[in-house]
C-alpha positions as CSV (number, residue, x, y, z in Angstrom):
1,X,10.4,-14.2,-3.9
2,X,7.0,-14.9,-2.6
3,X,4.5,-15.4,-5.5
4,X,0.6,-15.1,-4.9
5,X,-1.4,-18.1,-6.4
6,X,-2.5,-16.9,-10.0
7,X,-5.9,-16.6,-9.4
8,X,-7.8,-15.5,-5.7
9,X,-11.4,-15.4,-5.1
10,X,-12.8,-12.1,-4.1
11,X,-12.0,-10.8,-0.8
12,X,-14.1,-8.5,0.9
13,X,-14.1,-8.2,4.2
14,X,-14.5,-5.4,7.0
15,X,-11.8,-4.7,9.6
16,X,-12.3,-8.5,10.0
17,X,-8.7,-9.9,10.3
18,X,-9.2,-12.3,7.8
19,X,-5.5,-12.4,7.5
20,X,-4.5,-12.4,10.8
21,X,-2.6,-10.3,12.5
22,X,0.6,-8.7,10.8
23,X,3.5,-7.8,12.8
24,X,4.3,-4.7,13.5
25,X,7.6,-2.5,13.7
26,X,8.4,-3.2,17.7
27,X,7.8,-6.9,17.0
28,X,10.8,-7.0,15.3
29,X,13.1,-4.8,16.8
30,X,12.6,-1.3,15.1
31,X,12.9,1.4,17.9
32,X,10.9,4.4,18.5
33,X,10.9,7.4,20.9
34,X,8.5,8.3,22.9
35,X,5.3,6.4,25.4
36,X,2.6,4.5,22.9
37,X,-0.8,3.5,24.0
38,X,-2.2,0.4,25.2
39,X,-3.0,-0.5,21.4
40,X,-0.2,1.7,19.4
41,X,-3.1,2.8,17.3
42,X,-5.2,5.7,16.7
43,X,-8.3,3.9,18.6
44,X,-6.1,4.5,21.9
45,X,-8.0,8.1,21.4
46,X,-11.7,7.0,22.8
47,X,-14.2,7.3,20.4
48,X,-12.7,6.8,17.9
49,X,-13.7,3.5,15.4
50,X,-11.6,2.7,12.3
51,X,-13.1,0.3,9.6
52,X,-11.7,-1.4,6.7
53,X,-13.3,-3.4,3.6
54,X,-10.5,-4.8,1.0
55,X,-10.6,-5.9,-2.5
56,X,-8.4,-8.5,-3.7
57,X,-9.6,-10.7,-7.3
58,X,-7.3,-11.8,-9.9
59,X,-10.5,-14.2,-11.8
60,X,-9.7,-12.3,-14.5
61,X,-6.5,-11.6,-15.5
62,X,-6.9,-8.4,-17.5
63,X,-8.6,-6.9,-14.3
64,X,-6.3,-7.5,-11.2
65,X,-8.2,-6.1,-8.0
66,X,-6.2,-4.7,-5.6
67,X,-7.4,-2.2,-3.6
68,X,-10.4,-1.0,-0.8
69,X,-11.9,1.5,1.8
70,X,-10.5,2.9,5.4
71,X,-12.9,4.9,7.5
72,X,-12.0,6.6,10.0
73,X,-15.2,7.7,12.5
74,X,-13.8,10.4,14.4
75,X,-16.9,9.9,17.6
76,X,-18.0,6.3,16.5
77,X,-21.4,5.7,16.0
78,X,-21.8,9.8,17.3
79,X,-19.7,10.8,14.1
80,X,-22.7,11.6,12.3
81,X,-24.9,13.9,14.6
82,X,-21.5,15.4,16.6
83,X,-18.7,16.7,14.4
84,X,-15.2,17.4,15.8
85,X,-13.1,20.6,15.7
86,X,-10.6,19.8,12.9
87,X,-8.0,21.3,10.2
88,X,-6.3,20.3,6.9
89,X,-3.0,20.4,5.5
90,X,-1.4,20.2,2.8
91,X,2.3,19.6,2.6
92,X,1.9,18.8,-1.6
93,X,-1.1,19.1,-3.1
94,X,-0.5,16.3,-6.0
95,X,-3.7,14.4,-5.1
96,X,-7.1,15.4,-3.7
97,X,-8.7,15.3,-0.2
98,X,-12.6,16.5,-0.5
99,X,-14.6,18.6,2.1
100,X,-11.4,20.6,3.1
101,X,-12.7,24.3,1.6
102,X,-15.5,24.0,4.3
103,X,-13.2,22.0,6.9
104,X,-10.9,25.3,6.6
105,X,-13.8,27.9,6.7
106,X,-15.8,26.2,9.5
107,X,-13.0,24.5,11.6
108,X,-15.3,21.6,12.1
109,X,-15.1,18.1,10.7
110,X,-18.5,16.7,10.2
111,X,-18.6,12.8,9.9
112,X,-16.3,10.3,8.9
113,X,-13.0,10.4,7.3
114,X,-12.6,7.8,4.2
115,X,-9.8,6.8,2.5
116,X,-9.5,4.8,-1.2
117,X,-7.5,5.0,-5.0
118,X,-7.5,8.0,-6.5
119,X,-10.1,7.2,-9.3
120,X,-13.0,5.7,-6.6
121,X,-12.8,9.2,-4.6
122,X,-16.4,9.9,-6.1
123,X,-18.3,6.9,-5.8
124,X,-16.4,7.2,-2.0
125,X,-18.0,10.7,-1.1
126,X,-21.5,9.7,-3.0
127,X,-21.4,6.7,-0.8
128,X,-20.6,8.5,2.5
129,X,-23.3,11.1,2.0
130,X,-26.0,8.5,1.2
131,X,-25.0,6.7,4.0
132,X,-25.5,9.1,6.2
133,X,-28.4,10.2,4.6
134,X,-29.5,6.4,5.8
135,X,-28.0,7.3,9.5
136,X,-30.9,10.1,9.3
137,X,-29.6,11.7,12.5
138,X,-29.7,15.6,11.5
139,X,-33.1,16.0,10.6
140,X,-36.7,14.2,9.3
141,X,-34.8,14.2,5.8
142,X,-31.6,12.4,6.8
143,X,-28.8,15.4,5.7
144,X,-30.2,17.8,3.7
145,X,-26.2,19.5,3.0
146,X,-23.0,17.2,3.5
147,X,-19.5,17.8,2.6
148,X,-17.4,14.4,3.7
149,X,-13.5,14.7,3.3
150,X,-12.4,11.9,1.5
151,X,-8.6,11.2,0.5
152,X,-6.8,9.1,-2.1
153,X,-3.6,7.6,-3.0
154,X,-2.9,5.8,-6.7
155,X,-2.9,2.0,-6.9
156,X,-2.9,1.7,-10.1
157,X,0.6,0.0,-10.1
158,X,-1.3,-3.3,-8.6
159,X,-5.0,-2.4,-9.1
160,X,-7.2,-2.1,-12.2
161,X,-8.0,1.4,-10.9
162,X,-9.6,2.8,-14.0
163,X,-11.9,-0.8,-13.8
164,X,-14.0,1.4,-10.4
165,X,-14.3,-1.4,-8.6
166,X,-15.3,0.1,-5.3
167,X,-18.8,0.8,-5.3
168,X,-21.2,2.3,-2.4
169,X,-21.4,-1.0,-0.9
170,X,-18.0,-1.7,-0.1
171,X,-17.9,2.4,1.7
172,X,-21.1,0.8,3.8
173,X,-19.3,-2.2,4.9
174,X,-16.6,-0.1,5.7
175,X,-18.2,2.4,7.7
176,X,-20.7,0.3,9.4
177,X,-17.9,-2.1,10.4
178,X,-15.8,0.4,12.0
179,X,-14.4,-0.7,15.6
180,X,-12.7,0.4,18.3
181,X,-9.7,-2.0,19.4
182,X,-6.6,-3.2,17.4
183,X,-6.3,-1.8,14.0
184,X,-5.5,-4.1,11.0
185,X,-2.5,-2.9,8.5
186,X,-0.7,-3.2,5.5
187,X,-2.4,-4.9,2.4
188,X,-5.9,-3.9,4.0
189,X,-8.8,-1.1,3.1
190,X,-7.7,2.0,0.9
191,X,-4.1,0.7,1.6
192,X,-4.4,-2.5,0.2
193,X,-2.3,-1.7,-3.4
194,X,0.3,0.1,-2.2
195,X,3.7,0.8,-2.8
196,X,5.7,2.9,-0.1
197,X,9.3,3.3,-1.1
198,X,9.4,0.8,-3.5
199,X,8.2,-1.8,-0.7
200,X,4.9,-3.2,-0.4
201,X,3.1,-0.5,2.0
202,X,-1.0,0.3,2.7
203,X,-2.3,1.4,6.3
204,X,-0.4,1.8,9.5
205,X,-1.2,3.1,12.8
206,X,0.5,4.4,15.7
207,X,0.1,6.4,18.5
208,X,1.6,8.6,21.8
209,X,0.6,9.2,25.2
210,X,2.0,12.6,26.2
211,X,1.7,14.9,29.6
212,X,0.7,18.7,29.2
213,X,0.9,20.0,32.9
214,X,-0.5,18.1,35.1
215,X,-3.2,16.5,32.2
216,X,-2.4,13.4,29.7
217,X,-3.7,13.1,26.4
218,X,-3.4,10.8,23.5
219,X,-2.3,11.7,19.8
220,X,-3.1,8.9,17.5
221,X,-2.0,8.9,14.2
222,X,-3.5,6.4,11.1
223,X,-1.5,7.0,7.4
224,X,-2.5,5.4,4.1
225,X,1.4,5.4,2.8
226,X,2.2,5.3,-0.8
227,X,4.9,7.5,-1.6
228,X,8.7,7.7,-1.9
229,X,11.8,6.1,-3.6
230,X,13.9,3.6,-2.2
231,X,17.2,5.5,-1.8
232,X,16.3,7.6,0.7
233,X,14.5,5.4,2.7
234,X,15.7,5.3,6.4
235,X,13.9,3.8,9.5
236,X,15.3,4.1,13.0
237,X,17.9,6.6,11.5
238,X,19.4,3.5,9.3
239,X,20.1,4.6,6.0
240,X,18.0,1.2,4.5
241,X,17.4,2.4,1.7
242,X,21.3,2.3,0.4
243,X,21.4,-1.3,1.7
244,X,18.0,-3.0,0.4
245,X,18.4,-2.0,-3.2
246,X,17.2,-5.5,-4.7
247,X,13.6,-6.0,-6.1
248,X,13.2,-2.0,-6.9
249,X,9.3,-1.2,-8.5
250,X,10.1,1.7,-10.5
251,X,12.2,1.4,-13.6
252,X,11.4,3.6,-15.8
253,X,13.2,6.9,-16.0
254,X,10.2,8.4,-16.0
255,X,8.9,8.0,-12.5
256,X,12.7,8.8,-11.0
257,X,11.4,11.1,-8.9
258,X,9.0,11.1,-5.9
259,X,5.7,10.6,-7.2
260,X,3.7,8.6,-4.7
261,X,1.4,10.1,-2.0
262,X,0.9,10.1,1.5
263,X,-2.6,10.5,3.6
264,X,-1.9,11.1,7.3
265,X,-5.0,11.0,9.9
266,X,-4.2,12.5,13.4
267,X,-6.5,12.3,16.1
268,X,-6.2,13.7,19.8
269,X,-8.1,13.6,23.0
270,X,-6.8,16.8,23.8
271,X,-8.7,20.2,23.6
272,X,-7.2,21.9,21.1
273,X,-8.9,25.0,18.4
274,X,-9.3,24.4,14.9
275,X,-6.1,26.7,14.5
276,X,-4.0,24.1,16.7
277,X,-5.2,20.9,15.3
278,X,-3.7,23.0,11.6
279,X,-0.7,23.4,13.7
280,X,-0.9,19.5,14.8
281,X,-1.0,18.6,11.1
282,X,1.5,20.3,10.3
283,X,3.6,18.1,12.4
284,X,3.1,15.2,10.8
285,X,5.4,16.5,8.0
286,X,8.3,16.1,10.5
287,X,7.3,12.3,10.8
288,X,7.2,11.4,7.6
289,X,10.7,13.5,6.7
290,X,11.9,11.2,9.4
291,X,11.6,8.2,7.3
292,X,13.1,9.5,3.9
293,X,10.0,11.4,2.4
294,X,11.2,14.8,0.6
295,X,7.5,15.6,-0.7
296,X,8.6,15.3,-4.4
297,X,6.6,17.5,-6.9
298,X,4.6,14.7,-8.1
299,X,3.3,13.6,-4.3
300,X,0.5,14.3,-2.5
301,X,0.6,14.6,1.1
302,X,-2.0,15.8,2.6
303,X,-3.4,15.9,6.2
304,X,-6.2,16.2,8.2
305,X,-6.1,16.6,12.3
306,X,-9.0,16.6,15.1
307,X,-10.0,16.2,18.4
308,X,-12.6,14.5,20.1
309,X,-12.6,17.1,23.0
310,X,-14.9,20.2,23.9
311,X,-18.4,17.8,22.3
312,X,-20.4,20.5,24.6
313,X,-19.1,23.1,22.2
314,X,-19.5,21.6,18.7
315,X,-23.4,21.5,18.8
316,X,-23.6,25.0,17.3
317,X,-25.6,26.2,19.9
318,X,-26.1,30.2,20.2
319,X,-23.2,30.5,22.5
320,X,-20.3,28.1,23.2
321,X,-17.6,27.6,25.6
322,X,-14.5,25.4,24.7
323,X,-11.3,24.5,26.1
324,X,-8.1,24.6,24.9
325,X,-4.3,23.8,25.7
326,X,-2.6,27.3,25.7
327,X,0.2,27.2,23.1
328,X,3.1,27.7,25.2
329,X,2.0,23.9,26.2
330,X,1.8,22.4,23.4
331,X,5.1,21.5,22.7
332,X,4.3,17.8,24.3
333,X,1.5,17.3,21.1
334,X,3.6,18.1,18.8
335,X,6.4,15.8,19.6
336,X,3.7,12.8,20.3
337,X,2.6,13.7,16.7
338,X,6.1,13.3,15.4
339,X,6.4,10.2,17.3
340,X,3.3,8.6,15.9
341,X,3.9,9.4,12.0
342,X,6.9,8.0,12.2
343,X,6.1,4.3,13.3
344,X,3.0,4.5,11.8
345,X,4.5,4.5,8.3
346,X,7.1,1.7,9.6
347,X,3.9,-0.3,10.8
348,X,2.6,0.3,7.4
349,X,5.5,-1.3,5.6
350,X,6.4,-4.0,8.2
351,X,2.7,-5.2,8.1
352,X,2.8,-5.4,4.2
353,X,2.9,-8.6,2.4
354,X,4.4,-9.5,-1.2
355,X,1.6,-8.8,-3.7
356,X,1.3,-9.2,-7.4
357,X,-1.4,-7.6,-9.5
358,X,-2.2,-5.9,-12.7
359,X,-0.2,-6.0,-15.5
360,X,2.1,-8.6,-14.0
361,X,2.9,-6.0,-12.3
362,X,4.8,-6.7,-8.1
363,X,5.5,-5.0,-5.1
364,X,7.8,-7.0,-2.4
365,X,7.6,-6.9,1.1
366,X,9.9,-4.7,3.3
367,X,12.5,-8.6,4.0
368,X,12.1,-8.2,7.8
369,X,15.6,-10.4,8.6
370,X,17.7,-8.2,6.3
371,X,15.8,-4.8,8.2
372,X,17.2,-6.9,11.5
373,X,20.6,-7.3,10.2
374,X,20.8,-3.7,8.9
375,X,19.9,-2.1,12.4
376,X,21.8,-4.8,14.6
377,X,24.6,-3.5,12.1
378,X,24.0,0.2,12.7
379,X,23.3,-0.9,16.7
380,X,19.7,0.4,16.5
381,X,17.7,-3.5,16.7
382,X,15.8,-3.7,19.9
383,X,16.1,-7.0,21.5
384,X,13.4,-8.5,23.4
């Protein structure tokens, strides 16, 4: 077992790779259907600019710090002025995901996406309003009225949670150091203390390249994982979670069931109505099932989809034209969105590193040579 030094200095950092850069799934022989991008990330949808700042301090050893910010900027530096046609879902509502009443009314996402722990979701949405109060792009007063959807998972396994240790300044360095690019994963932003079936888990990206007609479009899909038990685990159709049984996180009786949570971010270049991108979201259930998720009663997985097409007809002018991909084509998105959940979450655990925090409290790494033997075993590795 890997053990972290017993006392770090205080990491913070935005979408900086101050770790360098974490394998991913393919890297090591995990197989997956379908075309990715030139990045396997949800930047392969332009526009789009993901940024990350991550808390790690153990100074003190009655406060462990394990946790962060992930914003997602749906248009970039445009996020603020432009909004995007968008939906919600909600496959289990056991956790929270703000801005969704209007998201649903409106069928427009306005600004950013963040992500954090459960107990920082306010100081999060204060933070994203004042900063783009600070942005001052929708009028001589900054934003008179905003509504920012802001998602959680529960560290509180690793992190102090109830010490609120993210404060508006980490959600600026997030936002303001969103890039386009490569996309940093695991043990990084909102995803930096967590657990996803009893591995060590966080943020991972993925994303699909798919033909509709004679058109191609990108679905790109970002997930802040923290859910499920280890039995039922399986990646690449590998039952893994019968065969890694060693190191398990949760003990107690108590927590037998599945109570972590899921936040899954889908993006698309495609023109698709607010009604579609619901019906997109809706498809990242089937991704996550793929790996071994059953949405227990005490998870939360919930999901928000939008595209970065039609900008003509978001600026709520009198009249508006959009496009849209009729529905008997759509079968193409739905599959890429499938695709992309799937390896996402994979990403997100291969990409994890061993972590200790509070209450002496661990989470191991996914062991990527015994994930090796299991597929060469069930004839699923992919060699280079």
């Amino acid at each position: 077992m890997n053990r972290l030094p017993a006392a770090l200095c205080l990491l913070l950092f935005a979408s900086s790779g101050a770790f360098g850069a974490a394998p991913r799934a393919r890297d090591i022989g995990v197989p997956f259907d379908g075309t990715p991008g030139p990045l396997n990330a949800i930047t392969d949808v332009a526009g789009v600019t993901v940024g990350h700042t991550t808390l790690i301090e153990s100074a003190d050893p009655r406060h462990q710090v394990r946790t962060g910010v992930t914003a997602i900027l749906p248009r970039g530096r445009d996020s603020g002025a432009l909004p995007a046609f968008g939906a919600s879902f909600a496959l289990n509502g056991n956790g929270e995901m703000t801005g969704t009443a209007w998201l649903e009314e409106s069928g427009m996402l306005e600004g950013p996406v963040l992500l954090t722990n459960t107990h920082s979701v306010g100081v999060v949405r204060d933070a994203a309003i004042a900063w783009r109060i600070r942005s001052g792009q929708a009028d001589a007063s900054g934003y008179w009225w905003s509504l920012p959807v802001v998602a959680e998972t529960w560290d509180g396994y690793l992190n102090d949670i109830n010490g609120f240790h993210v404060r508006p300044e980490h959600v600026f360095a997030a936002l303001d150091g969103a890039r386009g690019g490569p996309v940093e994963e695991g043990n990084v932003g909102g995803g930096t203390g967590m657990i996803c079936h009893e591995f060590k888990c966080g943020i991972g990206t993925s994303s699909r390249r798919v033909t509709v007609g004679t058109q191609s479009y990108t679905v790109g899909v970002l997930v802040q994982a923290n859910y499920g038990r280890r039995d039922t685990l399986r990646i690449a159709g590998v039952p893994v979670g019968e065969h890694l049984r060693e190191h398990r996180v949760y003990t107690d009786p108590a927590l037998a069931g599945d109570t972590g949570s899921i936040i899954i971010v889908v993006a698309t270049d495609a023109p698709l109505l607010p009604h579609q991108l619901k019906r997109l979201a809706k498809r990242a259930a089937l991704g996550l099932a793929r790996n071994g998720s059953y949405a227990g009663n005490g998870s939360g997985d919930l999901f928000v989809a939008f595209s970065t097409a039609n900008a003509e007809a978001v600026r709520d002018q009198t009249l508006n034209t959009a496009q849209f991909v009729g529905n008997d084509a759509i079968d193409p998105l739905f599959l890429g969105t499938v695709e992309a959940t799937e390896e996402a979450i994979v990403n997100a655990m291969v990409a994890g590193r061993d972590m200790h925090g509070q209450g002496g409290h661990y989470a191991l790494a996914i062991p990527h040579a015994a994930l090796q033997a299991l597929l060469r075993k069930y004839n699923r590795l992919v060699t280079p």
